[in-house]
ZALOGU-508831 format. One record per residue (C-alpha): residue in three letters; chain; y, z, x. Coordinates in nm, 3 decimals. Example, Ala and Ser with C-alpha at 12.3 -4.5 7.8 and 13.67 -1.06 7.14 Angstrom:
BEGIN
+-----+-------+---------+---------+---------+
: res : chain :      yy :      zz :      xx :
+-----+-------+---------+---------+---------+
: ALA :     A :  -0.450 :   0.780 :   1.230 :
: SER :     A :  -0.106 :   0.714 :   1.367 :
+-----+-------+---------+---------+---------+
***
This chain:
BEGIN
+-----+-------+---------+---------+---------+
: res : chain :      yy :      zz :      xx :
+-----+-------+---------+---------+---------+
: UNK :     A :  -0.245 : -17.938 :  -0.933 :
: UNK :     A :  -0.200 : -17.872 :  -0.543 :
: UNK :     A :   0.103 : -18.002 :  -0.370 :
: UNK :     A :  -0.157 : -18.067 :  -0.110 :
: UNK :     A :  -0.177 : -18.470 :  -0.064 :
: UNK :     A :   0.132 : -18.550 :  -0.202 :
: UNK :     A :   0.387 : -18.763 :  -0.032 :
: UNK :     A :   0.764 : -18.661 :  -0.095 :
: UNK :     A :   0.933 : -18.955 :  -0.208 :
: UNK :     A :   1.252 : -18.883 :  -0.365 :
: UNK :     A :   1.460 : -18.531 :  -0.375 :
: UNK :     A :   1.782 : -18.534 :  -0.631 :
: UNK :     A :   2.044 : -18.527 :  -0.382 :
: UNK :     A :   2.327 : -18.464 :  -0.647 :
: UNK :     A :   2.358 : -18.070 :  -0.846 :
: UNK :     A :   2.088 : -18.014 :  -1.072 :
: UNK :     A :   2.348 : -17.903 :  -1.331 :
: UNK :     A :   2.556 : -18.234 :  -1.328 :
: UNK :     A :   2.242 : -18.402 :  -1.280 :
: UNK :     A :   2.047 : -18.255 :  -1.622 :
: UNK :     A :   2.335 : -18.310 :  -1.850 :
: UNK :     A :   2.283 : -18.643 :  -1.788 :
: UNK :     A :   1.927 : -18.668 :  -1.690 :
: UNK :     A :   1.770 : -18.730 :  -1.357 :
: UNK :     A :   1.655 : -19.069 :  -1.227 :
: UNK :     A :   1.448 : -19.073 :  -0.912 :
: UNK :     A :   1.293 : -19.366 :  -0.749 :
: UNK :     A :   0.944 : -19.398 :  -0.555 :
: UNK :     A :   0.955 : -19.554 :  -0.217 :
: UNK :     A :   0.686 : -19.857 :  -0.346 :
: UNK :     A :   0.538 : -19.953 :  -0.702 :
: UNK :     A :   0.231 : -19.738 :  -0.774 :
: UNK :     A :  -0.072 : -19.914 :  -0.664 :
: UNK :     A :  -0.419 : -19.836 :  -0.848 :
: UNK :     A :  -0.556 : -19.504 :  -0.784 :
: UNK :     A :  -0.228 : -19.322 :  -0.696 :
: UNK :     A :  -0.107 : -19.033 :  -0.853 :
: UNK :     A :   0.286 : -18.904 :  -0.920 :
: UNK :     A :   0.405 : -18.557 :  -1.028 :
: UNK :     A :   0.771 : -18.369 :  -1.057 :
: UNK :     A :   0.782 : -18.088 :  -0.836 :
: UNK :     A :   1.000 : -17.855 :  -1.043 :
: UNK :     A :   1.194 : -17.541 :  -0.889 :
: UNK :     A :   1.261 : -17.276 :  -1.131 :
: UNK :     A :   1.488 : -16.940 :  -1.083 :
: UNK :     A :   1.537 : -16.757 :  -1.289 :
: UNK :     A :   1.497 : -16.776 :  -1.648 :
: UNK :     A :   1.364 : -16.526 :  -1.840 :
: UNK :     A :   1.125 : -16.554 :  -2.139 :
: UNK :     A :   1.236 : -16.899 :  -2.173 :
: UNK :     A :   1.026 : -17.239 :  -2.103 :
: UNK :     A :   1.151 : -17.541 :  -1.940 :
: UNK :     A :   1.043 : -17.847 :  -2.101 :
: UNK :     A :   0.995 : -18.190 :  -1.885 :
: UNK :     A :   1.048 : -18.496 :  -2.098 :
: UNK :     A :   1.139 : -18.890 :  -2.003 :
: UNK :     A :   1.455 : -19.002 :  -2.128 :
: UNK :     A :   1.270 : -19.132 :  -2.402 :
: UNK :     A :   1.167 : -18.829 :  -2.559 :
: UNK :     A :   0.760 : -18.834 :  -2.400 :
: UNK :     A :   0.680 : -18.468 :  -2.308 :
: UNK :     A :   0.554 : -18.430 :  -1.981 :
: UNK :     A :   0.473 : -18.064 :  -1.964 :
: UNK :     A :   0.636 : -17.729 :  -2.004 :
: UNK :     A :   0.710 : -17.458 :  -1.751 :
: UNK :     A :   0.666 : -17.129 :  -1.830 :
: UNK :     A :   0.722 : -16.784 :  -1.587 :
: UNK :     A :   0.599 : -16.517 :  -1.808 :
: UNK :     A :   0.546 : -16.254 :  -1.554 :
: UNK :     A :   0.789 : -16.290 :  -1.330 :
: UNK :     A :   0.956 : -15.971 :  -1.318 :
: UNK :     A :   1.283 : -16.027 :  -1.428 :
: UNK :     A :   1.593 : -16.117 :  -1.204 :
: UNK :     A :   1.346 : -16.261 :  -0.961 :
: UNK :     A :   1.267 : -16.648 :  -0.937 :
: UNK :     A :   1.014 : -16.821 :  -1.111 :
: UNK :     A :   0.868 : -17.044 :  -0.810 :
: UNK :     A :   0.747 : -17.413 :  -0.771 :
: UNK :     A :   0.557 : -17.578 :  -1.033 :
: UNK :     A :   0.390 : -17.942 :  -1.054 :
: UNK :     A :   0.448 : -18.137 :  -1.382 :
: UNK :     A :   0.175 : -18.417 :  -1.380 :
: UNK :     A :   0.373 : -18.771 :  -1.465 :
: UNK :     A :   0.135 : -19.075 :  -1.582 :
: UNK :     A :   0.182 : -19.380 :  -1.461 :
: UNK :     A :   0.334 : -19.506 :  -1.778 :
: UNK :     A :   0.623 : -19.323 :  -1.743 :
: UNK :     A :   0.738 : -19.503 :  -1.442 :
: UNK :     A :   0.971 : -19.831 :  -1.506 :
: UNK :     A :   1.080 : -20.030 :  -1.245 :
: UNK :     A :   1.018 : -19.790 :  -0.960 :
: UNK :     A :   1.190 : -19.525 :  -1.141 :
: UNK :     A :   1.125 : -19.196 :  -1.301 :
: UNK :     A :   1.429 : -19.068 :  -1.578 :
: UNK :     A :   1.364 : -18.724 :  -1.683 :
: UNK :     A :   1.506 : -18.479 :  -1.895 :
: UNK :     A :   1.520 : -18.089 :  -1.873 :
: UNK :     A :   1.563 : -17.846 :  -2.156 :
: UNK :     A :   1.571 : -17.513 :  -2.132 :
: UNK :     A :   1.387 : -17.353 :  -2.476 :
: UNK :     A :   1.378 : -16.998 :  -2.608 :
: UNK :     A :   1.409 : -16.778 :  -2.903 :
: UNK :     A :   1.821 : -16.879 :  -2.865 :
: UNK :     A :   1.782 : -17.237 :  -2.961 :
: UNK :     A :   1.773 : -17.566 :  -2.650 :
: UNK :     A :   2.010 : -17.607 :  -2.387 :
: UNK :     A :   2.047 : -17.758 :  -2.045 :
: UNK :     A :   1.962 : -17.543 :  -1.787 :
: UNK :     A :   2.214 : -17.448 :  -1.501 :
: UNK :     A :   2.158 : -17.485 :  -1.149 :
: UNK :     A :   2.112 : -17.125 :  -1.095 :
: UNK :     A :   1.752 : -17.194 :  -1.378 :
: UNK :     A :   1.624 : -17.526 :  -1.225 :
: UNK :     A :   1.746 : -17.499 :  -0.867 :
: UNK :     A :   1.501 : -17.817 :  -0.747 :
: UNK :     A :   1.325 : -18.070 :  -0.825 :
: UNK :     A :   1.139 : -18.394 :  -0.618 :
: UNK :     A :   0.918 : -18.688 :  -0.706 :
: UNK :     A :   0.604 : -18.623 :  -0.500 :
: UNK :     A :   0.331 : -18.946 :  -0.475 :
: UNK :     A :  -0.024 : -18.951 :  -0.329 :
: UNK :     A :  -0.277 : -19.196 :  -0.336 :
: UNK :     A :  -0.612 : -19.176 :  -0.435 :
: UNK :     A :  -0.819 : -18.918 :  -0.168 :
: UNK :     A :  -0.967 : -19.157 :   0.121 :
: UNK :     A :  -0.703 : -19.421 :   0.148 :
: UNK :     A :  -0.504 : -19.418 :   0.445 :
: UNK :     A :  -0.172 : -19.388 :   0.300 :
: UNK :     A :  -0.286 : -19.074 :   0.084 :
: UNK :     A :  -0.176 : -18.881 :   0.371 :
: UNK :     A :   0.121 : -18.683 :   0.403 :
: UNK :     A :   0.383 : -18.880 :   0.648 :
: UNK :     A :   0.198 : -19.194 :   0.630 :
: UNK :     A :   0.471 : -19.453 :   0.585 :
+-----+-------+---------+---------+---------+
***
């Protein structure tokens, strides 16, 4: 997925850390309207040959980040975690992050998931599927 077309509509303004013990909540500007389409923009740093795993607060998996490759020490860059509409209650988005590896689950530290946003676009054609369009 490109981040191309998608509107920013919510960055987690509080630590990640603090944030992912408890999970996230962020909130889209409007109720999704037929056609549009949300994703998680997720941040990663470093984090070896671990996975990050994306889930709602009630336990649906969303997707899985992996950085295989990344040579180690160095960040794993920005990934897009698809998010169907179902997930979305009331305006909001609660997620969950879990760091997975050979050493058992654990919540990742700021310094492993140092971002993440709620991006929205609607469907190609429309006039508000444009980046800025308010």
């Amino acid at each position: 997925m490109n981040t191309a077309g998608f509107l920013l509509t919510g960055i987690l303004s509080v630590s990640v850390s603090a944030a992912v013990a408890d999970g996230i909540s962020l909130t889209l500007p409007h109720p999704p309207r037929d056609g549009d389409r949300v994703a998680l923009e997720i941040r990663a740093g470093s984090i070896g040959h671990r996975f990050i795993q994306v889930s709602t607060e009630s336990g649906e998996l969303l997707g899985s980040i992996s950085t295989f490759g990344v040579p180690a020490g160095k960040p794993g860059g920005t990934f897009l975690v698809p998010v169907p509409l179902d997930a979305v209650h009331g305006g909001r988005l609660d997620v969950r992050l879990t760091i997975s590896g050979s050493d058992g689950e654990r919540t990742p530290t700021a310094a492993e998931v140092t971002g993440i946003r709620l991006l929205m676009a609607g469907p190609p054609g429309r006039p508000d599927s444009k980046p800025g369009h308010e």
